[in-house]
C-alpha positions as CSV (number, residue, x, y, z in Angstrom):
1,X,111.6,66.2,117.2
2,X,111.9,68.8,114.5
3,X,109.7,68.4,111.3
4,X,110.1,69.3,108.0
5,X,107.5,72.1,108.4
6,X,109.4,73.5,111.7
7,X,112.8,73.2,109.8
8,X,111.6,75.3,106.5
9,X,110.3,77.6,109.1
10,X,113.4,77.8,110.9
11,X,115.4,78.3,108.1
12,X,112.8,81.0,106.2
13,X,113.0,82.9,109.3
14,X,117.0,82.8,109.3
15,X,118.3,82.1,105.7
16,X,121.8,82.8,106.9
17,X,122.1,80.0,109.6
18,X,121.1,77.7,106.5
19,X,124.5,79.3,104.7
20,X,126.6,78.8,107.5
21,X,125.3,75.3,107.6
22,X,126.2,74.5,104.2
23,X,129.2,76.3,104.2
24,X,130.3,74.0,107.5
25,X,129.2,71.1,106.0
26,X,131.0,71.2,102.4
27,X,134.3,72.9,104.1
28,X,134.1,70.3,107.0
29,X,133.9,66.9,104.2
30,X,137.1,68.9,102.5
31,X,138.9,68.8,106.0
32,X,138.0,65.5,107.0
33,X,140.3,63.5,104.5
34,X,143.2,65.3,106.1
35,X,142.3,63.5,109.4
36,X,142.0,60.2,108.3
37,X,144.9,60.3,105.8
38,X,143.3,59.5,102.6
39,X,139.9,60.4,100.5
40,X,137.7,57.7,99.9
41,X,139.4,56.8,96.3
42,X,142.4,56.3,98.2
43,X,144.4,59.4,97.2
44,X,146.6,61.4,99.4
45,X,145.0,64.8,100.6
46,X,147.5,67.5,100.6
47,X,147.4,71.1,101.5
48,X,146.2,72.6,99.1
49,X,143.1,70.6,99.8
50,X,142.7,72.0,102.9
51,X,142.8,75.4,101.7
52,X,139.9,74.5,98.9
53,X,137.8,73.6,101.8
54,X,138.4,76.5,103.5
55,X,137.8,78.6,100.6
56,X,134.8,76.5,99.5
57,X,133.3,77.2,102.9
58,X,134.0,81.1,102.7
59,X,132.8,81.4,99.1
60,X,129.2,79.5,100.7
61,X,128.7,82.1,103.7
62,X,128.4,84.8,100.5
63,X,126.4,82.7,97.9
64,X,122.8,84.6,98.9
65,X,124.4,87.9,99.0
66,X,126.4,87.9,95.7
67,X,125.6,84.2,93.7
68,X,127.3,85.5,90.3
69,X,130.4,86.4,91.9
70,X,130.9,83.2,94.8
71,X,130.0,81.2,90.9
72,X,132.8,83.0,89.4
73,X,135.6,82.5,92.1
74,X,134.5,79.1,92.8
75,X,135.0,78.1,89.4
76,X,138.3,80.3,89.2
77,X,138.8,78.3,92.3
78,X,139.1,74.8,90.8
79,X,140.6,76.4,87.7
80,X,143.8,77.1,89.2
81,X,143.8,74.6,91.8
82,X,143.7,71.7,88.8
83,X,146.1,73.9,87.4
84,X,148.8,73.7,90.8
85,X,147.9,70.7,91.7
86,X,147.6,68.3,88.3
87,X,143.9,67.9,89.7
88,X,140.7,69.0,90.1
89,X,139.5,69.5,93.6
90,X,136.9,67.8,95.1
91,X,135.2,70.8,97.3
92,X,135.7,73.2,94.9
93,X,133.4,71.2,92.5
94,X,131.0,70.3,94.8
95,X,130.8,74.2,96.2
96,X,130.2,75.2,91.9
97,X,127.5,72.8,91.8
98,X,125.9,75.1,94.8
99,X,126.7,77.7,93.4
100,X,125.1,77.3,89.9
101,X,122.2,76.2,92.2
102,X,122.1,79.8,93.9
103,X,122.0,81.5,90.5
104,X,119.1,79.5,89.0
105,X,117.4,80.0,92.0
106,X,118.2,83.7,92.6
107,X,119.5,85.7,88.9
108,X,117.8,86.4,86.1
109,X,117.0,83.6,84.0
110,X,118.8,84.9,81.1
111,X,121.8,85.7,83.3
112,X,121.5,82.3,84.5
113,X,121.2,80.3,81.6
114,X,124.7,82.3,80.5
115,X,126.2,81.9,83.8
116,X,125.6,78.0,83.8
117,X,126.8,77.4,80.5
118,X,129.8,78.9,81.2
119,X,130.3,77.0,84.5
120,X,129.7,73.5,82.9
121,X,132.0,74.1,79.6
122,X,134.7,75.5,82.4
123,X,134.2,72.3,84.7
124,X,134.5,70.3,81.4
125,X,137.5,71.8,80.0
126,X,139.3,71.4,83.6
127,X,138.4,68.4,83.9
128,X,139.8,67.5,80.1
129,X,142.5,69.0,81.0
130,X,143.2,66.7,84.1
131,X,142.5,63.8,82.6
132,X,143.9,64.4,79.1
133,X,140.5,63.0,78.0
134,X,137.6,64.8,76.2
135,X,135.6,61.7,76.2
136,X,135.9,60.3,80.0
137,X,132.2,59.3,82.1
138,X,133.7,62.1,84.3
139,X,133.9,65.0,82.0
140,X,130.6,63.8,80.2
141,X,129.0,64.0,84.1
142,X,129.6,67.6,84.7
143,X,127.1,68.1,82.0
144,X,124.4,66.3,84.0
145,X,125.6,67.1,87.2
146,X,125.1,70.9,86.5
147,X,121.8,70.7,84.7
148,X,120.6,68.8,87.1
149,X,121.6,71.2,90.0
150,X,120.5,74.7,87.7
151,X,117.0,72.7,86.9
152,X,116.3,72.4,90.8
153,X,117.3,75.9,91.5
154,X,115.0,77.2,88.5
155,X,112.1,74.9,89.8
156,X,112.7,76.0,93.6
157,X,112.9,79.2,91.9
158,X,109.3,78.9,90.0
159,X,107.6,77.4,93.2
160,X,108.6,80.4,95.3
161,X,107.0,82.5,92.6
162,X,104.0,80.7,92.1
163,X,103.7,80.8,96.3
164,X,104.6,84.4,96.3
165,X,101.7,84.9,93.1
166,X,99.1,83.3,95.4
167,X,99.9,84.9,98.4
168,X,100.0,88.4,96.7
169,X,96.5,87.6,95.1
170,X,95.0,86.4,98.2
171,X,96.3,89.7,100.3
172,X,94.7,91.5,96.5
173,X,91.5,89.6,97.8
174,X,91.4,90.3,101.1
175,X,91.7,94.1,100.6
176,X,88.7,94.1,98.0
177,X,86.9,92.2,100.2
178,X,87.7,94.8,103.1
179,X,86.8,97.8,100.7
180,X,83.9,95.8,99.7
181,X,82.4,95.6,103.0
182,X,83.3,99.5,103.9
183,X,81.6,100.4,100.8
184,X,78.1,98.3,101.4
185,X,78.4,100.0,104.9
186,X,78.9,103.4,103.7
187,X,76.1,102.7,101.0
188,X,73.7,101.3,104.0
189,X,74.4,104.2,106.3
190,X,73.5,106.6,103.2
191,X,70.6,104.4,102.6
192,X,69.5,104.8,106.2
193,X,70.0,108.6,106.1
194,X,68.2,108.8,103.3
195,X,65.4,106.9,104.8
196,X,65.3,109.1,108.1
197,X,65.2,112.2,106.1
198,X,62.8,111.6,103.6
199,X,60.8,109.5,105.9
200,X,61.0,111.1,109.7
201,X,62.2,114.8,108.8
202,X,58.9,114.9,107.0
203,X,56.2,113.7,109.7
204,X,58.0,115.9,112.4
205,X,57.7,118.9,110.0
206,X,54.3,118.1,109.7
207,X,54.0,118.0,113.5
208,X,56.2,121.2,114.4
209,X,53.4,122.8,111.9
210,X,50.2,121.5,113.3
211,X,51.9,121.9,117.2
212,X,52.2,125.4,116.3
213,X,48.7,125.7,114.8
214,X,47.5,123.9,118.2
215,X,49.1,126.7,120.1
216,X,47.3,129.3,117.8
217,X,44.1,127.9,117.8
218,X,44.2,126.7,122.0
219,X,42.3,129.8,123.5
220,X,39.7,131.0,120.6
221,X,39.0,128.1,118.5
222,X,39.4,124.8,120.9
223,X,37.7,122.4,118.1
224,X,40.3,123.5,115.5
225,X,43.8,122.9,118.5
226,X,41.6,119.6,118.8
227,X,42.1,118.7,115.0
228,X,45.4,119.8,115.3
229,X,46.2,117.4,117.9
230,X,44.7,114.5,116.2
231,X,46.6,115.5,113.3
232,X,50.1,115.3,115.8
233,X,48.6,111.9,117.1
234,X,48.6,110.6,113.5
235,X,52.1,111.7,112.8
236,X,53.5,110.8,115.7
237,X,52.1,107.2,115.2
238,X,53.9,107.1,111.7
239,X,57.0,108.3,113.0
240,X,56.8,105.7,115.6
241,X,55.8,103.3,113.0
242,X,59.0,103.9,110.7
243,X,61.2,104.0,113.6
244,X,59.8,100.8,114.3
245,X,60.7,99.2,111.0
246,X,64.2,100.9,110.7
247,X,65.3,99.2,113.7
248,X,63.7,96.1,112.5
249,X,66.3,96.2,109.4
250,X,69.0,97.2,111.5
251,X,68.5,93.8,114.5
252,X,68.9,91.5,111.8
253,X,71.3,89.3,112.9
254,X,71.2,86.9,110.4
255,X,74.2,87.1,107.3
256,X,71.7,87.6,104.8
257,X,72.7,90.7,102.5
258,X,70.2,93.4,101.8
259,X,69.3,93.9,98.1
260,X,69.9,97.2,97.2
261,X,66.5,97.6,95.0
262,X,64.3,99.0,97.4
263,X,61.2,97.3,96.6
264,X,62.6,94.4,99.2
265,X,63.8,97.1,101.4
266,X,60.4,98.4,101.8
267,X,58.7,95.4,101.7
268,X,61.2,94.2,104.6
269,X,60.9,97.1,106.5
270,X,57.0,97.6,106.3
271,X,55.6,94.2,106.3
272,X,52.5,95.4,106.6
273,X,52.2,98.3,105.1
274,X,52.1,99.2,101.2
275,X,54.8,100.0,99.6
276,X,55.3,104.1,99.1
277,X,54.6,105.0,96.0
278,X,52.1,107.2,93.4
279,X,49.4,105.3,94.2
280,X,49.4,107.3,97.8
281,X,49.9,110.6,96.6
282,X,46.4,111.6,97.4
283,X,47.0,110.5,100.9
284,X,50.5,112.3,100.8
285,X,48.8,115.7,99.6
286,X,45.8,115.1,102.3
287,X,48.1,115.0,105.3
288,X,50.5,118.2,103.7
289,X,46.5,120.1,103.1
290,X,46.0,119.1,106.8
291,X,49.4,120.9,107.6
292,X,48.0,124.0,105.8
293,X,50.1,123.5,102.4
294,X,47.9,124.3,99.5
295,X,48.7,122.1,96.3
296,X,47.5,122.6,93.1
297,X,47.7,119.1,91.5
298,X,47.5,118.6,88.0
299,X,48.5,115.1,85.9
300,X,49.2,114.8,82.4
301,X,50.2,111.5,80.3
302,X,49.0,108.4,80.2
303,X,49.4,106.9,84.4
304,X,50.3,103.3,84.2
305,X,52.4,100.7,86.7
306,X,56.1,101.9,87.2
307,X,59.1,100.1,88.3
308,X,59.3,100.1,91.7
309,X,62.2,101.1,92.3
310,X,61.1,104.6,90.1
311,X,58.0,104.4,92.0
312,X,59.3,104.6,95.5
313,X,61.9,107.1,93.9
314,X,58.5,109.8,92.8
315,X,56.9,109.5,95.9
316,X,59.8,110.4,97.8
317,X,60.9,113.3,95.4
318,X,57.2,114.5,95.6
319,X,57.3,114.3,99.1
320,X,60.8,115.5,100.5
321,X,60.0,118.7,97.7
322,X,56.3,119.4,99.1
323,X,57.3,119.6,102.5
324,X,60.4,121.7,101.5
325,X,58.0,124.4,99.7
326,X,55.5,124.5,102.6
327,X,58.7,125.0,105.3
328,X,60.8,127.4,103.1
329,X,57.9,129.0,100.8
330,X,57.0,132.7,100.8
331,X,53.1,131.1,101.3
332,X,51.7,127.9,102.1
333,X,50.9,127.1,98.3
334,X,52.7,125.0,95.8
335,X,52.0,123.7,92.2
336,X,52.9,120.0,91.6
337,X,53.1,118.5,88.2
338,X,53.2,114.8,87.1
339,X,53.7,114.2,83.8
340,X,53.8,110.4,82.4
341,X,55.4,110.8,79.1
342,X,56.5,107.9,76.8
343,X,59.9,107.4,78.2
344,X,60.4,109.6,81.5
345,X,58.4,110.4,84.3
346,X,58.4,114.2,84.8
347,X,58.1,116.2,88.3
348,X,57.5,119.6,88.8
349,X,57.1,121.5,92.0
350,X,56.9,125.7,92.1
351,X,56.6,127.7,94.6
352,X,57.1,131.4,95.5
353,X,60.1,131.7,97.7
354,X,60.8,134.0,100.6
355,X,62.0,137.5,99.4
356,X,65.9,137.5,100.1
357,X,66.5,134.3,100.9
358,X,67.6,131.3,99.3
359,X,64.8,129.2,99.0
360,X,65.9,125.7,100.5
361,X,68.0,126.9,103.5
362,X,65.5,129.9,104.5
363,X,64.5,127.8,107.2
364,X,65.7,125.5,110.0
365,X,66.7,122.0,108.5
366,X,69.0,119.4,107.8
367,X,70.2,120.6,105.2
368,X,70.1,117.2,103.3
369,X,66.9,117.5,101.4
370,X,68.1,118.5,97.8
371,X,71.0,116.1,98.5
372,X,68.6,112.9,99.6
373,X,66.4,113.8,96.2
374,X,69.5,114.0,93.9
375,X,70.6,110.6,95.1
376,X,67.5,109.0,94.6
377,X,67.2,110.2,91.2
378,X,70.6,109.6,90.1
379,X,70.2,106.0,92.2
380,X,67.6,105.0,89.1
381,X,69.0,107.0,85.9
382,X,67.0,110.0,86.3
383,X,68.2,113.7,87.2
384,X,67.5,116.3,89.0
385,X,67.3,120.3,89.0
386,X,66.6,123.0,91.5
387,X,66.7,126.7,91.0
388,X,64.8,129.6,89.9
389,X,62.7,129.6,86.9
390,X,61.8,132.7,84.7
391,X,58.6,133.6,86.9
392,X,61.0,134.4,89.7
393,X,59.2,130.8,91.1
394,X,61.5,128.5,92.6
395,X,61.4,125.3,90.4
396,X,61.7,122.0,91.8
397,X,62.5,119.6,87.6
398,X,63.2,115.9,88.3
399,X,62.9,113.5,85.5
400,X,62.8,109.5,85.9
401,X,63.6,107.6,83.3
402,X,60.5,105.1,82.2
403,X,60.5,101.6,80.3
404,X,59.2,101.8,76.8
405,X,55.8,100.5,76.7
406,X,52.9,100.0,74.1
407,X,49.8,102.4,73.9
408,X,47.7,101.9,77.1
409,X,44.6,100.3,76.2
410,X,42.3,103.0,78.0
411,X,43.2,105.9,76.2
412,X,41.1,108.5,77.7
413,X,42.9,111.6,78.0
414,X,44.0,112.2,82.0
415,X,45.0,115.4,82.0
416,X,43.7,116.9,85.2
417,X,43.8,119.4,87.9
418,X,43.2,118.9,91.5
419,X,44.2,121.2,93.6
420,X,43.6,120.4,97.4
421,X,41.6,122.4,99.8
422,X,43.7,126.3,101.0
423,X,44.9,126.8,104.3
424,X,42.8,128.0,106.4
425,X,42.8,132.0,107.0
426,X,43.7,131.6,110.7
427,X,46.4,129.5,109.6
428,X,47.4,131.9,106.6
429,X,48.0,134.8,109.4
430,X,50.0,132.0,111.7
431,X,52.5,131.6,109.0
């Protein structure tokens, strides 16, 4: 048995057969008095009836197609069949009624509303004429019968609309909600980059350094390859250790989404660990002095808490830019600068580059370090800059926006230099 959902499917799939239908149905009730002999009033059919049917029933096959013009003849229709035969037809009226059904449903609303006033002051006026009445229930029904038929078009009309709205705004959804997702994955993937370069690309520099002051040291000075090892143990350990907590992050399998501060990153990914930040830059500039990278460290401002987010952000400015000078410096030395002013953080990192060479690609890398530190700066409002500075230095400017905050209550002045122990002269003539 076919249900009212299979037979709007049917007919949405195949408007046409649902013309056709229509079309057979009306022409067939106009034929059908000329079988029995009579209509159901009693009247005679004639011929003339039979040839409104059959042009009722070719006018409908053409209603979806062209609805102003099938209106137009079918009125024209009954006009000049009331005309030949002293009275209106009975198909003819019914097809108009279609008709002005097909316009409200289809045409303009202005068109419409024209087009349907003209059809129901026509239908009147033949049926006046007819009837020699201007007053008869029939005359006064064409009125209704027409609004009534234009008011369902117009509201079949509005329903498709509104379904049409919905499904237009739900396809609108569904494509945000796509780019959505591709965005927090291309955002993730950067984040993840990001992480592996600042992070990884940093403890295996370290390592390529000490394996090669190992190598140096093997023969003549075994207790110095010895420290060298011990200094590839440790980074190997961390580089283990963040692999370790990457991968963490990426098995979740749960639908929780990430929070794109990094604090809960960080927290996530290094449960037991503290959180990078400037409270470890002494450890950071021990390990770089154990690599051979001589830092001359000086401070200047007032330190106090950061954000995190601007926290994580310095360290990992400080870090990715140390380990940049001590791979693509003219000599293992750089100056670092931390500056705490009232409303920005300020680093700077110099160092001399190699003579005819552009400082961060004169050697090996991937090539993302200056990219990974812009990012990071821009991610919190800061800015970044990296090029050459009068003293023929290459200058290494990021500034981090800072909250405004009172006057510290300590207010001892903390400007300060430390600069951390030289390389080594063995490992001076390695380089």
């Amino acid at each position: 048995m076919i249900g009212p959902a299979s037979l709007r499917q049917v007919t949405g799939a195949h408007p046409r057969l649902l013309d056709a239908a229509l079309a057979t149905l009306v022409g067939g009730a106009g034929m059908l008095p000329l079988l029995f002999g009579q209509w159901p009033d009693g009247e005679q059919p004639t011929r003339a009836d039979a040839v409104a049917a059959a042009v009722a029933f070719l006018l409908l096959l053409a209603r979806r197609r062209t609805p102003l013009p099938v209106l137009a003849l079918t009125v024209l229709g009954e006009v000049a069949f009331t005309v030949l035969a002293s009275y209106p037809s009975r198909v003819l009226k019914i097809a108009a009624l279609i008709a002005v059904y097909t316009v409200a449903r289809t045409v303009r609303r202005r068109i419409a509303l024209i087009a349907v006033s003209g059809t129901a002051l026509t239908l009147y006026a033949v049926i006046t004429y007819a009837t020699d009445s201007a007053s008869s229930p029939e005359a006064g029904a064409v009125f209704a019968w027409t609004g009534m038929f234009a008011a369902v078009g117009a509201t079949v009309r509005t329903w498709h609309d509104y379904v049409a709205a919905m499904e237009e705004r739900a396809l609108r959804a569904e494509a945000s909600k796509e780019e959505e997702a591709r965005r927090r994955v291309a955002e993730e993937r950067l984040r993840i980059a990001r992480e592996l370069h600042d992070v990884i690309a940093h403890h295996i520099a370290l390592i390529t350094i000490q394996a090669g002051v190992a190598g140096h040291f093997l023969r003549d000075r075994p207790d110095q390859a010895d420290a060298a090892l011990a200094h590839i143990r440790d980074g190997g350990r961390t580089v283990l250790d963040e692999l370790g907590s990457l991968l963490r992050v990426l098995r979740q399998s749960d639908d929780e989404s990430y929070e794109t501060d990094e604090t809960d990153e960080m927290n996530e990914a290094q449960p037991t660990e503290p959180v990078p930040g400037l409270s470890r830059l002494g450890r950071l500039l021990e390990s770089l002095t154990a690599a051979g990278l001589s830092v001359r460290h000086r401070q200047t401002g007032h330190p106090r808490s950061l954000p995190t987010a601007i926290d994580i952000a310095a360290y990992r400015v400080i870090q990715e830019g140390l380990t940049n000078a001590h791979k693509h410096g003219a000599t293992a030395e750089a100056d670092l600068l931390v500056d705490y002013g009232t409303d920005v953080l300020r680093i700077r990192i110099t160092n001399p580059p190699r003579s005819g060479a552009t400082p961060v690609l004169a050697a090996p890398g991937t090539g993302h370090g200056l990219t990974g530190m812009r990012e990071r700066a821009h991610a919190v409002g800061g800015s970044l800059h990296a090029g050459m500075d009068t003293g023929g230095r290459f200058l290494l400017d990021v500034r981090l926006p800072l909250p405004e905050t009172g006057p510290p209550t300590d207010a001892r002045p903390s400007d300060r230099s430390r600069p951390a122990p030289r390389a080594t002269a063995a490992k001076g003539r390695q380089r």
